[in-house]
C-alpha positions in Angstrom: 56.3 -22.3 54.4 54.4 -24.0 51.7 51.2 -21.5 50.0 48.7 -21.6 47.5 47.4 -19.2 45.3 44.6 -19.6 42.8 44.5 -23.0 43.0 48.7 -23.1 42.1 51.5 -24.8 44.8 54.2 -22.1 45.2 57.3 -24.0 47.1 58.8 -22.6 50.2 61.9 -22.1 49.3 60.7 -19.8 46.4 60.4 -16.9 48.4 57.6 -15.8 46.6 53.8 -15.2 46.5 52.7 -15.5 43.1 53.6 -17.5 40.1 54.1 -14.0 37.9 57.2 -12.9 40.9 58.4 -16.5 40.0 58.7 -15.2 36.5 59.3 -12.2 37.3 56.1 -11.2 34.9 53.1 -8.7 35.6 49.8 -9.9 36.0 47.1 -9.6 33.0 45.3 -6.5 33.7 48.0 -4.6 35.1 49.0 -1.3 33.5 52.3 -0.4 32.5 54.7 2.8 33.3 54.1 3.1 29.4 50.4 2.9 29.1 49.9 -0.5 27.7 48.7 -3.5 29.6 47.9 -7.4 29.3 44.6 -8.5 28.7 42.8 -11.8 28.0 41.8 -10.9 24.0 39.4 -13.3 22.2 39.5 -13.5 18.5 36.4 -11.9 17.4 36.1 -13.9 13.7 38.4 -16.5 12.0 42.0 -14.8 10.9 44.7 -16.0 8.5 47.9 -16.0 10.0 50.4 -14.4 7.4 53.6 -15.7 9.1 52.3 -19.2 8.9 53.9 -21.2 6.0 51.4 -21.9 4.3 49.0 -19.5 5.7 47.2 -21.0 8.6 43.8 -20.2 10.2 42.8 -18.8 13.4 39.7 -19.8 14.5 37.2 -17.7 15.9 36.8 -17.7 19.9 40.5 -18.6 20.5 42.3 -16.5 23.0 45.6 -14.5 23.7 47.3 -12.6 26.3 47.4 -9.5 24.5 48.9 -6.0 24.9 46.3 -3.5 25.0 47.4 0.1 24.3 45.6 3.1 23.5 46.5 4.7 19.8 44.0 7.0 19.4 40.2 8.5 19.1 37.3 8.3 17.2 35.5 11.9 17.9 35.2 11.2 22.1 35.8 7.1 21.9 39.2 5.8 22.5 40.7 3.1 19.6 42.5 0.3 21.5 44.9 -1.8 20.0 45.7 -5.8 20.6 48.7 -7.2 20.3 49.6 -10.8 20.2 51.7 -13.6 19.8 50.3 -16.6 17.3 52.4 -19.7 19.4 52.0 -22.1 15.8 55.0 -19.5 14.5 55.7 -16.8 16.5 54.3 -14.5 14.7 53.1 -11.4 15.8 48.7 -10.3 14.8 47.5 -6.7 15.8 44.0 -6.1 16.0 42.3 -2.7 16.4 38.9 -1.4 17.2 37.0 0.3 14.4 34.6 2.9 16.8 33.0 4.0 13.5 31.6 0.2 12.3 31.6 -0.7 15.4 34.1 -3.8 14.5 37.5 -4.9 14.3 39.7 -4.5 11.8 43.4 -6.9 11.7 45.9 -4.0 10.7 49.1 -6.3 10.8 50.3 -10.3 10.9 47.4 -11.7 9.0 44.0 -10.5 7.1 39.8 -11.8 8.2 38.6 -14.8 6.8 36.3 -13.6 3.6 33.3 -15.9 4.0 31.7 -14.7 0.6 27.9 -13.8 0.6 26.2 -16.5 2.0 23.0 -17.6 0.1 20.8 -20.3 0.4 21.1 -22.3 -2.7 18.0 -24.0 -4.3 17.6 -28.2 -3.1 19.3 -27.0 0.3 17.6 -26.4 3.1 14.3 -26.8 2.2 14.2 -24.5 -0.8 12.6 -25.4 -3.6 14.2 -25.6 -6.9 12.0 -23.3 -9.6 11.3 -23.9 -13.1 12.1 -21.1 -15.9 8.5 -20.2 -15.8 8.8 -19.5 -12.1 12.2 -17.7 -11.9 10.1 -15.4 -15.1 7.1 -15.0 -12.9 9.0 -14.1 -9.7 11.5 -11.6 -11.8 8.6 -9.6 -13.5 5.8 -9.6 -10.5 9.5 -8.2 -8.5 9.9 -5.3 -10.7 6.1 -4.3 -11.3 6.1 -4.5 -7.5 8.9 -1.8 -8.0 7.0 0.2 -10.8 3.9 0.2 -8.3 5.9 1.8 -5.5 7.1 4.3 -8.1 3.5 4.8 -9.6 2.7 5.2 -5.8 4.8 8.1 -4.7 4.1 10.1 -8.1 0.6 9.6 -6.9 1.3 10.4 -3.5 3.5 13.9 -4.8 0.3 14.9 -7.0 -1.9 14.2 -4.2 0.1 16.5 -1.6 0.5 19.1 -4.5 -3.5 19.5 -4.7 -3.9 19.7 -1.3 -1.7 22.5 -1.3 -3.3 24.0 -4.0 -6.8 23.6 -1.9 -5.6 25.3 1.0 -4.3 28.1 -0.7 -7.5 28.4 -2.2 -9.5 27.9 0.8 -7.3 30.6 2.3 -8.1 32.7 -0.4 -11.8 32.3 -0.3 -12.6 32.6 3.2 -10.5 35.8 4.1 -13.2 37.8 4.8 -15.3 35.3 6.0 -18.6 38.1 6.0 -18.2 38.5 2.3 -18.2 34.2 2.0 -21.5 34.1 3.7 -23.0 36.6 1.8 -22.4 34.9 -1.5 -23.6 32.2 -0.2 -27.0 33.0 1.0 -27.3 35.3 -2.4 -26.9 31.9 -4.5 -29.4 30.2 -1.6 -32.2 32.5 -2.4 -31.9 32.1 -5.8 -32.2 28.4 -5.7 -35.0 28.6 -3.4 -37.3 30.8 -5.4 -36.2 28.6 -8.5 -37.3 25.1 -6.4 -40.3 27.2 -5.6 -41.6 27.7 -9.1 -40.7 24.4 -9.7 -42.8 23.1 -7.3 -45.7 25.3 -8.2 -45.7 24.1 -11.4 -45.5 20.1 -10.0 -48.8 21.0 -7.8 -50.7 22.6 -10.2 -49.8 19.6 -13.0 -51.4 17.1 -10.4 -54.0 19.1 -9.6 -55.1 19.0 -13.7 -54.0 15.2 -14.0 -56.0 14.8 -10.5 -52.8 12.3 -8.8 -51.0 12.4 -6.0 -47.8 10.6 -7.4 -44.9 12.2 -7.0 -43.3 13.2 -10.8 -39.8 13.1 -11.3 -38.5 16.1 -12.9 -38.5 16.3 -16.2 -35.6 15.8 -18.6 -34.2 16.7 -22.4 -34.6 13.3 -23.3 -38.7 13.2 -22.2 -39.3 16.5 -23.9 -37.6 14.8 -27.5 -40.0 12.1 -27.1 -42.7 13.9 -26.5 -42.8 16.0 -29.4 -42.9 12.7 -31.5 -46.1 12.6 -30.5 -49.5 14.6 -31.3 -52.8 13.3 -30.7 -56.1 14.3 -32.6 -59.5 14.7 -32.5 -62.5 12.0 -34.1 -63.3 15.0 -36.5 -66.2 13.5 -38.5 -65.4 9.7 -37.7 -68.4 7.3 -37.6 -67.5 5.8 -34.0 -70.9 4.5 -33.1 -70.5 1.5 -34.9 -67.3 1.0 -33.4 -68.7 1.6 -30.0 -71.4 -0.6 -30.1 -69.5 -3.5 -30.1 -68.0 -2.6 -27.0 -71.4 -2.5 -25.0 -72.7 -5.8 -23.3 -76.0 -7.5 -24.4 -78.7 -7.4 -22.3 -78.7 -11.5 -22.4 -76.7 -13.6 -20.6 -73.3 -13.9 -23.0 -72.2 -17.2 -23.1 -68.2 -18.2 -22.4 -67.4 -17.8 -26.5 -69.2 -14.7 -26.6 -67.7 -13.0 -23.6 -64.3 -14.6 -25.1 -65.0 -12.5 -28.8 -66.5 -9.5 -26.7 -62.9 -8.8 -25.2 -61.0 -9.2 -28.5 -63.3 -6.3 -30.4 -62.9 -4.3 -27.6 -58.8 -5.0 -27.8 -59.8 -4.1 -31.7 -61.4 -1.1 -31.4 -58.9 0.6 -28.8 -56.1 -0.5 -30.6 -57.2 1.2 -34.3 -58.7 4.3 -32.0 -55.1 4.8 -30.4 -53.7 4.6 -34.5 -56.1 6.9 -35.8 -55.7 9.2 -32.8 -51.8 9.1 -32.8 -49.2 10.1 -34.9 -45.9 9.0 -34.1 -42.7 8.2 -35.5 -42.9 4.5 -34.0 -45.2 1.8 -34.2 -46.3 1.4 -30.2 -47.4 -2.2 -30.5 -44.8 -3.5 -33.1 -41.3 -2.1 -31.5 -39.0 -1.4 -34.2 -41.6 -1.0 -37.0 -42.2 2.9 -38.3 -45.2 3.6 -39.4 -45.5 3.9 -43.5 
């Protein structure tokens, strides 16, 4: 009786089922009395083929029947070996798995294909090809990029460090948190009575002045220039004839002499304030000290 099986014609006179009883071969996938079996193996990266004369290549992707066997572990993982047949020579390639690089590794028959480091080369692909200047420009910002990130965790250590320091301190400080608080309300009334007689003081220099405008504290550098200054009595001056010019005539003043009547006055202030003054500069001529 004629049969079929996977797709094969198996004669009837052959008194057998399957192509591998023809043969008298096992099937791929069935395990031997010894512990090895054969399975479909597909070359997982190009390999030179060492029995080849010359050497000849194996390209990746291109499959054996291969015996798989176990030869031993990594830790708990089993390392499987593949044995095969190259059918250009006869030669025999082993393969094994590498559980620790998760790779394989060709232990006999041949060697992998060493494809080099692969870089993209400048005018290929797209990249650019740089100038001297550039390739200089690119090198340095690279390594003050790396001096930054160095600068950066010496920062980043100090930093941590001082925080450290501040907690220990804080710890120190606030043991006895009931001893804290009363330095701190000690140094609070202090300040407090000391704003107070400052403010005092404010009020009562309005009050002579008669203002209400706030005055700024006052500082080192307004009491220096102050005590450049001392102002003095008319002690025996003749100011009524100076003064007179600064009254109005009873007439009607005409544009010219309203225009004269503003420059005396101007006048007269202006030698009154340098009689009355003594200071070390000249107020209307900056820069110019009095002889």
């Amino acid at each position: 009786m004629q049969g079929f099986n996977m797709g094969r014609y198996i004669p009837s006179d052959a008194g057998a089922t399957s192509g591998n009883k023809i043969h008298q071969k096992r099937a791929p996938g069935t395990l031997k009395k010894d512990g090895t079996q054969i399975v479909r193996f597909e070359m997982p990266y190009a390999v030179w083929c060492h029995t080849c004369s010359p050497h000849g290549i194996i390209g990746q992707g291109v499959r054996f029947n291969a015996e798989k066997k176990k030869v031993g572990y990594y830790y708990s993982t089993p390392i499987w070996q593949f044995r095969m047949k190259h059918a250009a020579c006869g030669g025999s390639l082993e393969l094994r798995t590498d559980p620790k690089n998760t790779a394989y590794v060709v232990t006999e028959g041949g060697r992998a294909r060493d494809y080099g480091e692969e870089k993209t080369r400048e005018g290929e692909g797209g990249v650019e090809i740089l100038t001297e200047a550039e390739r200089e420009r690119r090198r340095t910002d690279a390594f003050a990029l790396l001096e930054g990130k160095v600068e950066e965790k010496a920062a980043a250590k100090d930093s941590k460090r001082r925080i450290e320091e501040l907690y220990v301190g804080q710890e120190r400080d606030w043991s006895d948190t009931w001893s804290a608080n009363k330095r701190i309300r000690e140094s609070f009334r202090r300040e407090r009575k000391v704003r107070k007689r400052e403010d005092e003081k404010t009020e009562e220099l309005q009050r002579r002045i008669g203002t209400e405008i706030e005055l700024l504290p006052g500082n080192e550098e307004d009491a220096r220039r102050a005590r450049l200054i001392d102002f003095g009595g008319l002690e025996g001056r003749d100011m009524d004839a100076q003064a007179k010019s600064t009254f109005v005539s009873s007439t009607m003043p005409s544009k010219s002499s309203k225009s004269k009547e503003s420059t005396n006055r101007a006048n007269v202030l202006r030698r009154q304030l340098l009689s009355n003054t003594r200071a070390a500069m000249n107020p209307f001529d900056k820069g110019k000290a009095f002889s």
